[in-house]
C-alpha positions as CSV (number, residue, x, y, z in Angstrom):
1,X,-57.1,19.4,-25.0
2,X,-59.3,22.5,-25.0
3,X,-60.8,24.1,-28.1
4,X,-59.2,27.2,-26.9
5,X,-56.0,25.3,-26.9
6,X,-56.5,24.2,-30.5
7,X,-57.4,27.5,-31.7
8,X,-54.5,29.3,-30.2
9,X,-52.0,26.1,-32.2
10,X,-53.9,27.1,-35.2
11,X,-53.5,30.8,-35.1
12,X,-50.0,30.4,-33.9
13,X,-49.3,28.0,-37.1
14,X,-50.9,30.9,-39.3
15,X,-48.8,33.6,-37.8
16,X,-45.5,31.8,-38.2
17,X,-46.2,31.5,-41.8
18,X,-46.7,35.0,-41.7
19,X,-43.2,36.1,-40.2
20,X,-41.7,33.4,-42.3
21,X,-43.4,33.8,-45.5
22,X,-45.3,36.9,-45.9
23,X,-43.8,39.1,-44.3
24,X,-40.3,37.8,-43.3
25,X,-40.1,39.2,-39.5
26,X,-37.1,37.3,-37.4
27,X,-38.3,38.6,-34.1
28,X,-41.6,37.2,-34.5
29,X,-39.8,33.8,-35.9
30,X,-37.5,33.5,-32.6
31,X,-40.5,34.0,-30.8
32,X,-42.3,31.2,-32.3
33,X,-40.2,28.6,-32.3
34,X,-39.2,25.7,-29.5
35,X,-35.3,26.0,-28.7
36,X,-34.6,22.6,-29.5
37,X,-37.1,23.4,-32.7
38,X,-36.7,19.6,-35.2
39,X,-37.5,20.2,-39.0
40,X,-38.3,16.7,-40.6
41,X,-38.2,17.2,-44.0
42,X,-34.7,18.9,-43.0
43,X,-33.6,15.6,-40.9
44,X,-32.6,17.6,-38.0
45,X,-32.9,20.4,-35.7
46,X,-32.7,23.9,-36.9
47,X,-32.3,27.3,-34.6
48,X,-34.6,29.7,-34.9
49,X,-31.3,31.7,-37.0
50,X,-31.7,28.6,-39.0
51,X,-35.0,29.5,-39.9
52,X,-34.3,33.1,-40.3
53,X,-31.9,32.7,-42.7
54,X,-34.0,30.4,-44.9
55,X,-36.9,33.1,-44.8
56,X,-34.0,35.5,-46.1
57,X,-33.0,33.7,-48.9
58,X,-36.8,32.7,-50.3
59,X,-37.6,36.1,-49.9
60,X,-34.2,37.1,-52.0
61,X,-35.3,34.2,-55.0
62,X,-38.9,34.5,-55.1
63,X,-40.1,38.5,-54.9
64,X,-43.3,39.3,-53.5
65,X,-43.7,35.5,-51.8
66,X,-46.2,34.8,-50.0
67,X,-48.1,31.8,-48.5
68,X,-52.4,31.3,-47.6
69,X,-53.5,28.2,-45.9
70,X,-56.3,26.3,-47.9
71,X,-57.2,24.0,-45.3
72,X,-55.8,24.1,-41.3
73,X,-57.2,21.5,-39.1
74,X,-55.7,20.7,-36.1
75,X,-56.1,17.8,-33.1
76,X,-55.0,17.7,-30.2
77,X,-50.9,19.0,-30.4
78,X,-50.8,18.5,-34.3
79,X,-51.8,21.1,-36.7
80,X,-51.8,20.2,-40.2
81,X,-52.4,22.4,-43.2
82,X,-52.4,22.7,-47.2
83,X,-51.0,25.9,-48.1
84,X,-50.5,27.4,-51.7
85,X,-46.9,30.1,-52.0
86,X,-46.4,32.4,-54.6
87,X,-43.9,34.4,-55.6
88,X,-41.7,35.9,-58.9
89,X,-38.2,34.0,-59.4
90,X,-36.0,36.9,-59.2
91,X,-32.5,34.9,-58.4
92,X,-31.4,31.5,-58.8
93,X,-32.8,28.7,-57.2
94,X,-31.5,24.5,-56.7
95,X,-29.6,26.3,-60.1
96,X,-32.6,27.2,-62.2
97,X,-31.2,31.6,-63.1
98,X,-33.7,33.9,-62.9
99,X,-36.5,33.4,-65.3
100,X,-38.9,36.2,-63.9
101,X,-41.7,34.1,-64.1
102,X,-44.6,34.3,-61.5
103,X,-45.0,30.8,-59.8
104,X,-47.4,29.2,-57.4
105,X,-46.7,25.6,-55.9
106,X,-48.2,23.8,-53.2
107,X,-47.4,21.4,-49.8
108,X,-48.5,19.9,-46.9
109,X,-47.4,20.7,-43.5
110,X,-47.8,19.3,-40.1
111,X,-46.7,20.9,-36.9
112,X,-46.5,20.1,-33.4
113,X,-47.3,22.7,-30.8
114,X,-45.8,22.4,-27.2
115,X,-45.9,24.6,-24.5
116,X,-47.2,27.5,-26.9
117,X,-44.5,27.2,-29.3
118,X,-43.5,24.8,-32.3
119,X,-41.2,22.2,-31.8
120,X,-41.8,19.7,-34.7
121,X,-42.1,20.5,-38.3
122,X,-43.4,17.6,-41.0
123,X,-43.4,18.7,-44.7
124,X,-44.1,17.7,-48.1
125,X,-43.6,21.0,-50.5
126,X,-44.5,20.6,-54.7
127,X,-40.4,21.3,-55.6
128,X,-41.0,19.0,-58.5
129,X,-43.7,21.2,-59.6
130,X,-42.2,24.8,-59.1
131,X,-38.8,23.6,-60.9
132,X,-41.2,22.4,-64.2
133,X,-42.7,26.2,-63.7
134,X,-39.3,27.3,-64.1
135,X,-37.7,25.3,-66.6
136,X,-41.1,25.4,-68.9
């Protein structure tokens, strides 16, 4: 695989956290994503509406979210990243009320790449972490 190839997984990686994240955009989302897109840590395959709507409902709990990679590597269709989100709780979440608090928690993500768009999804997110943010 080409480093051009590489670099364009990366960037395309990067802007998906973007429309998801930062700036909640579903065009660019249904762009991004493989039809037959699989999610991991969800257990199963998830339409780009799917993803939509979980962008809408972060951005309606957590105000002002966003998300910056610390580390992005990637090799050959993989791309792999540490990312830190932030955010203020502004509506319930896993039924923790509102506590107004700014948070910041951390994960791991890989990502497979085919044909220019993402297909596979691998995640471990800090839950355990945010939720002691919330409840402290």
């Amino acid at each position: 695989m080409s480093n051009a190839t590489i670099d364009a997984n990366k960037a395309l990686v990067l802007a998906h956290y973007d429309a998801v994240t930062n700036r909640h955009d579903p065009e660019a989302i249904r762009a991004q994503l493989a039809p037959d897109f699989f999610d991991h840590a969800a257990g199963k395959r998830l339409s780009a509406e799917d993803v939509i709507a979980h962008s809408a409902a972060m951005h309606e709990t957590f105000a002002d979210l966003s998300a910056v990679a610390e580390c992005l590597v990637a090799e050959r269709d993989i791309v792999a990243g540490r990312f830190v989100w932030r955010g203020r709780h502004r509506s319930p979440w896993r039924g923790i009320q509102p506590t107004g608090r700014h948070v910041e928690f951390r994960g791991m993500t890989f990502w497979r790449i085919q044909d220019g768009r993402i297909s596979e999804r691998w995640a471990e997110i800090d839950f355990v972490g945010l939720e002691r943010q919330l409840r402290d």
